[in-house]
N, C-alpha and C positions, 0 to 999 in steps of 0.2 A: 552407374552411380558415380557423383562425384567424389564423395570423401563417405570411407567405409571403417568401422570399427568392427574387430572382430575379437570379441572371446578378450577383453577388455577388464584388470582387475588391480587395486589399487587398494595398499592397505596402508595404514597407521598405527602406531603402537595402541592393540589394544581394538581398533576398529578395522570393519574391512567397509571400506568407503565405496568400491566396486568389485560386482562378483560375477565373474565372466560376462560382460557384459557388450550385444551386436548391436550395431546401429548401422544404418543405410543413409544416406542425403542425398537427393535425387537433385538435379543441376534447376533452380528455376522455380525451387518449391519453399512454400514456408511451413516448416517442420516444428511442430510445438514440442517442449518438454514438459512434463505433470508429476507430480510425486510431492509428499510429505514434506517439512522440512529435515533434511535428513536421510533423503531419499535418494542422494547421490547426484544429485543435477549439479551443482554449484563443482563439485569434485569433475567431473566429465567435461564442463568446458574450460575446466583449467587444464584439463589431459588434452583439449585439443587447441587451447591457447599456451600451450607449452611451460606452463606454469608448475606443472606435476610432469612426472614421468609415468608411464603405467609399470607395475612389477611385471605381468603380464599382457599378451594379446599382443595385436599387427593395428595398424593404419593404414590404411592406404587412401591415395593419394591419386585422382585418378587415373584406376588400377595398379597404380606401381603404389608397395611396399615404401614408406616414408618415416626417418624418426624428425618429432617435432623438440628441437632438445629446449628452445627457450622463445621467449614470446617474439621476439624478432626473427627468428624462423620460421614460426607460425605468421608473419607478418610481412615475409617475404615468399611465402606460397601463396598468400591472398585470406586467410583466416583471421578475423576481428572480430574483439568484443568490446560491447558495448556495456557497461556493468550497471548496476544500479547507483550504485554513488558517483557523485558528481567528479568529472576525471575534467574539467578545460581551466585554462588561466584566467579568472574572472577580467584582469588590468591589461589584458592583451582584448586587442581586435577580433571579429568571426575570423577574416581571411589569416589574420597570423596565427592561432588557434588551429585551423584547420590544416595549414603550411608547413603549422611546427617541424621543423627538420628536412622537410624536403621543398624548403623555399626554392624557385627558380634565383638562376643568379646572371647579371649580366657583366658588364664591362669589369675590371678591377676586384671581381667578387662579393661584388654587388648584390642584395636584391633585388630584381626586377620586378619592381612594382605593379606595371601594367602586366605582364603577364603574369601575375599573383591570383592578378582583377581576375583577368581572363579566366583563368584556369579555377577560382570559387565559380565566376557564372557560370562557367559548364558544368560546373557539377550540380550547382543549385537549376538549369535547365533539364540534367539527367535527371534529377528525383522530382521534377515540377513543382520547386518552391520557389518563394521569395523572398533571397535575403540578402542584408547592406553587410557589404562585406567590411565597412570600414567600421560598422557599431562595437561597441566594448562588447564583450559578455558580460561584465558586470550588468550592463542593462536590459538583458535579454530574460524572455520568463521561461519560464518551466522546459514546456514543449519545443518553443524556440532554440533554447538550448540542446536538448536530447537531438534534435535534428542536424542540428552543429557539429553532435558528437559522432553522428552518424554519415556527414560530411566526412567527416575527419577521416573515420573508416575508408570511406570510398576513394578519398585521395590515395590512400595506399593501395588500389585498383584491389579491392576486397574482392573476391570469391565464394568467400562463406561468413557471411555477419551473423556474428551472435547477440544476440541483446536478452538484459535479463533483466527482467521485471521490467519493461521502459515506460510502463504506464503506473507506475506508485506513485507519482506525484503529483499527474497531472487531472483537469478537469476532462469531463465527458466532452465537451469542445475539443480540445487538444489532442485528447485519443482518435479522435475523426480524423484530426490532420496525420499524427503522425502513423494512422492506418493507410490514408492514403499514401504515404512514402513508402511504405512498407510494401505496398501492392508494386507502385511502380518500378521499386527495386525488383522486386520478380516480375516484373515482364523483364525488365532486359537482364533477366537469363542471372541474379544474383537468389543463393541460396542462403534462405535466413533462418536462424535458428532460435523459436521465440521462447521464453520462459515465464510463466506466468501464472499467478494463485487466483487467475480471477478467470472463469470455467468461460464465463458469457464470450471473454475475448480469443479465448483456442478457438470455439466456435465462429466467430466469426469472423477469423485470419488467417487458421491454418488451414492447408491440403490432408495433414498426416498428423497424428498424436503420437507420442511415446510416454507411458508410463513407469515410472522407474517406484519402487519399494523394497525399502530395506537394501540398497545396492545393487539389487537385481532388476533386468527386463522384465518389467511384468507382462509387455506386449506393444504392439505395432500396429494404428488401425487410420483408414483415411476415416478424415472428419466426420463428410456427408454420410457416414455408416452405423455412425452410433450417438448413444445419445447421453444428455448430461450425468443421467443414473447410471448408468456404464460405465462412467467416466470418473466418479465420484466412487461407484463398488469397487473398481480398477485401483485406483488411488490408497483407500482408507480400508476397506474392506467391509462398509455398512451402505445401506441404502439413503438415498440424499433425501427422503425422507423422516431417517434417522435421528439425521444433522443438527435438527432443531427439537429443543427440550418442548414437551408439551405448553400450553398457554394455561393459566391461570384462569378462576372466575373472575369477572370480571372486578377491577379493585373497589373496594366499597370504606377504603380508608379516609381520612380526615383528606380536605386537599390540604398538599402541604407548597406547591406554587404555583400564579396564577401571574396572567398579565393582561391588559386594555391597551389596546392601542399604542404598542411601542414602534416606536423611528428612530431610525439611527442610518449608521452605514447600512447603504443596501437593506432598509428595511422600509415598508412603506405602510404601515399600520399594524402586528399583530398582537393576535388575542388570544388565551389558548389556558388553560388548567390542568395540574398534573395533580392527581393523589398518590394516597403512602402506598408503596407495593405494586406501582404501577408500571410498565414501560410504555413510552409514548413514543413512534418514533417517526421522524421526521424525512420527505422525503422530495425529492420537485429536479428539472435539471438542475445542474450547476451553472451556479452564477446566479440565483434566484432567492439569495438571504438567506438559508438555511447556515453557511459557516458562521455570517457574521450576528443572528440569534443566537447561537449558544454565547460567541464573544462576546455579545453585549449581557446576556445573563451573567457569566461569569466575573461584570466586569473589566474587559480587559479589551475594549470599542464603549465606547462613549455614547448614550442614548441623547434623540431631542426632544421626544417628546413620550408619555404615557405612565404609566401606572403597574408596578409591580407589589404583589401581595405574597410574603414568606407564612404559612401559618396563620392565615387569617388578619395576617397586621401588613399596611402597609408600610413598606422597604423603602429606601434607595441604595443602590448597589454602584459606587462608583469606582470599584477597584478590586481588584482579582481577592484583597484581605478582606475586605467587606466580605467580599461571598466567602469564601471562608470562614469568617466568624460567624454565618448566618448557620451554616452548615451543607455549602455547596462544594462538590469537586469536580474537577473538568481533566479530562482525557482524551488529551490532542489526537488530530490524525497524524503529525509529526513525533510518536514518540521517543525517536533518537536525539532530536535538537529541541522539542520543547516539555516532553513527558519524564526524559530523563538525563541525568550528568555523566553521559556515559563513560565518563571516561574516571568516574568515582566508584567506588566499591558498591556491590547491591545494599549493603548494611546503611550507607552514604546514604543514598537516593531512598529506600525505604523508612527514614527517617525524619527528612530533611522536611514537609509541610507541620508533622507535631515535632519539632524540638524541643519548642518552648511549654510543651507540657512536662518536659525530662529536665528541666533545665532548673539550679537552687543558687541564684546570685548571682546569675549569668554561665557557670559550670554546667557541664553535662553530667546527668549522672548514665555513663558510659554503660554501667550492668543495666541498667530496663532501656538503655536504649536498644542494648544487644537483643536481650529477653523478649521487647517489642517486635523487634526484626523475624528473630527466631520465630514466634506465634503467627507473622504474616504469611511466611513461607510453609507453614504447617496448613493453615488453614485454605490456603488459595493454592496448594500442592505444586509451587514452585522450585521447579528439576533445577538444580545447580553444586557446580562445588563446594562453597561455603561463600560466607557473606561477605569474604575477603573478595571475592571474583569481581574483577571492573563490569560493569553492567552489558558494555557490547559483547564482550564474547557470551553472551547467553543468546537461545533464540527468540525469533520474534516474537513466539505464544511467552515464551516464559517475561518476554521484556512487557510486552502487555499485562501481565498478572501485577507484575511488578507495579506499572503505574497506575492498576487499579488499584493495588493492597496498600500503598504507600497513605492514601485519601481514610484506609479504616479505621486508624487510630483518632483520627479527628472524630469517629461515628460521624455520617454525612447521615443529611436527608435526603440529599439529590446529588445524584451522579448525573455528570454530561459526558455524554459520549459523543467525540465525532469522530465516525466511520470508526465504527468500535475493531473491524478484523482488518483493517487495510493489510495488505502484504504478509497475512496471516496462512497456512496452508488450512487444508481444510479438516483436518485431523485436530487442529491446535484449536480452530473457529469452535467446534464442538464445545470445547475444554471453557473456553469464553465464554459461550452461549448460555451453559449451563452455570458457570456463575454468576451473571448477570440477574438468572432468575433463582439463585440461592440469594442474592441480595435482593431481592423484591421480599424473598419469606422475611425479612428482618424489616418490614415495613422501607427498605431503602427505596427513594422512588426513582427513578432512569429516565431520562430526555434524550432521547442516541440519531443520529441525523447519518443518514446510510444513503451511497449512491448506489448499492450495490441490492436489485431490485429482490432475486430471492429472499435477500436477508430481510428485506422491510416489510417483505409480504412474509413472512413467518416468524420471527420475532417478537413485534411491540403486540399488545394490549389494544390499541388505539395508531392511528396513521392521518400525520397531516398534511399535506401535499402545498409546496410551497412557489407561487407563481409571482413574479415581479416583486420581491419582497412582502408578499402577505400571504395568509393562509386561502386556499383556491377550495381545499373541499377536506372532507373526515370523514375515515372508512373505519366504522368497528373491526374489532378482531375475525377475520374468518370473510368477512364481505369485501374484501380487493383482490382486484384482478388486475396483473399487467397492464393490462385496455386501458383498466378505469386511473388505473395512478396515471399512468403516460397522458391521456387524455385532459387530464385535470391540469399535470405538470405542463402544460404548452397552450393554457390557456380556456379549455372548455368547461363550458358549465351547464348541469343540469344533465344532461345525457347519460354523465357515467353513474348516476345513482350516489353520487354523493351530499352528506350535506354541506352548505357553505360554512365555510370557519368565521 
């Protein structure tokens, strides 16, 4: 084995964050991490990016006994991590970006420019991508970037790449690409170590799974051996189909939104009806209108052409406050930069769309804005300190509850979700799932657009399938199948049993 943990254990005042815990990394293999959030993953690669120290346990390093005291130790054995938050200098270049600190240097102490070049194109020919080494990253997307970051790693002749979560932000396009990096990093013989809440992608990346709960190994299994319900009973302790709260008859409520024919960005005609108590939910590759439908519901993308009906009356909705005042909310798939102010108190941000229903002459009246807060957190069983706590150090399930509860003091009629559990574990998605259909019992109706195909196929009430900006086909509850969405999403008609939208 390359890099070995043994009998591995790390505690905090109050928590034990690892509890004798082995791991193996075999030279050339990509090794997935699985667990809860809470589960000890985030703690274990800061123990082997030298960020923690363990209280207990050995490293080794291969076979010799190693201490990792700080992350530039870990970084001159060959050990990198690649995090989820965005870590490069946007106003710098790829090649200086990926250089940072161990530019070549020539005459007088120089950089050497050409050999800068040099030395990004060989690395961008070791991972078989292609990329301008002289573009900003300010102007690089999503994917482009992570691969940057992952450049970056290998410039320091990485050994063991960690990356964690690398696909939260990016579309189903970009995970292609940056799977294909990931492969070619293991052929030549680099060991990666993936992290990730989204089951489909262990399955189709890693050699070997690790389950971690409650701080402990829950066990060690290659991929091809076991299957997602394994994986899911492993993890959470329930069966994956557990997961999902039962469906509803079907909604037989007032409709409460409807649309003809809307255009806009990336949209290219649709039409579609939602009733009270209904979840409808939205699904197609990416890149196919589904983000930029809800934004234009919401407001917040600008329509060219069609017809929207709130309640039986025709709307125009040309601003995120329009819909609001209609009685609309929307719930980013970004919600650290667009769902919440993280960096404000949970009391802040749970307050912050009804103010001006607490507000006498412009003043706050500070007691019911508390007393609102307090009743959010009650009723949507939001785990936290108190409502003094800045929003990020809560987790992702509780940061989700947060920016759904925040929308219920307005009473909505419609909740928009997109990609309602992104980077959710799967313990916490439950917790979600099930509120989503305790707001349908309050007649609240749900529009939720998911790339994440389980969820769409056990979730919504109704399923639209969205191809080149329009609806391609509509599966009742209980009638889709993998085939027939996939089929619909890339263009086919008539074959998978659905009808036309």
């Amino acid at each position: 084995m390359l890099l070995e943990l043994k009998n591995i254990s790390k505690r905090f005042p109050g928590v034990v964050a690892l509890d004798d815990v082995s791991l193996e990394l075999a030279p050339g293999e990509v090794h997935a991490l699985a667990g809860e959030n809470g589960a000890g993953k985030s703690t274990l690669i800061k123990v082997l990016a030298g960020r923690y120290h363990p209280d207990a346990g050995a490293i080794l390093f291969d076979g010799k006994q190693v201490e990792i005291a700080d992350p530039l130790k870990a970084s001159r054995m060959g050990i990198s991590v690649v995090y989820q938050e965005y870590n490069l200098l946007p106003k710098l270049t790829v090649q200086d970006n990926i250089l940072l600190g161990r530019e070549p240097l020539g005459r007088l102490g120089r950089i050497d420019r050409a050999a800068a070049c040099a030395q990004v194109q060989a690395l961008a020919a070791r991972m078989k991508v292609d990329v301008d080494p002289d573009r900003y990253v300010a102007d690089l997307g999503a994917a482009e970037a992570k691969i940057v970051e992952i450049m970056k790693a290998l410039a320091a002749k990485v050994e063991v790449l960690i990356l964690d979560e690398p696909t939260a932000a990016l579309p189903e396009k970009d995970v292609a690409a940056l799977f294909a990096v990931i492969r070619s990093l293991r052929e030549a013989g680099v060991t990666v170590v993936y992290i990730s809440h989204r089951l489909e992608e262990i399955f189709s990346i890693a050699d070997r799974v690790s389950v971690l709960k409650d701080g402990q190994l829950v066990g060690t299994w290659p991929v091809a051996q076991i299957t997602r319900d394994f994986l899911v009973r492993s993890m959470v302790g329930r069966e994956l189909t557990d997961i999902y709260p039962p469906r509803r008859p079907p909604a037989e409520g007032q409709e409460v939104l409807a649309a003809e024919g809307l255009r806009g960005a990336n949209l290219g005609g649709v039409s579609f009806s939602l009733r009270a108590g209904e979840i409808l939910g939205v699904g197609g590759m990416t890149g196919n209108g589904q983000q930029e439908f809800l934004r234009c519901l919401f407001g917040a993308h600008p329509l060219t052409a069609g017809s929207i009906r709130f309640q039986g009356q025709a709307v125009r909705i040309g601003s995120p406050r329009e819909a609001m005042d209609l009685g609309l909310g929307f719930i980013p798939d970004d919600r650290r930069n667009e769902g919440l102010s993280v960096s404000q108190s949970v009391l802040r941000n749970l307050s912050l769309p009804s103010l001006s229903l607490r507000q006498t002459a412009g003043v706050i009246r500070r007691k019911q804005e508390r007393q609102a807060a307090e009743g959010i957190v009650r009723d949507l069983e939001i785990k936290l300190a108190g409502l003094s706590q800045p929003a990020r150090s809560m987790s992702g399930g509780n940061q989700q509850r947060a920016v759904i509860g925040k929308w219920l003091p307005m009473k909505p009629k419609v909740l928009l979700f997109l990609e309602p559990t992104l980077g959710i574990d799967v313990g916490a998605r439950v917790e979600i799932y099930r509120l989503m259909r305790r707001l349908t019992s309050r007649e609240v109706a749900i529009l939720m657009v998911s790339s994440d195909m389980l969820e769409l196929l056990n979730v919504p009430d109704r399923i639209l399938v969205f191809w080149r900006g329009a609806v391609a086909a509509e599966f009742a509850a209980g009638e889709a199948t993998e085939e027939a969405v996939m089929f619909a999403a890339s263009g086919g008609k008539g074959e998978a049993g659905a009808a036309a939208g």
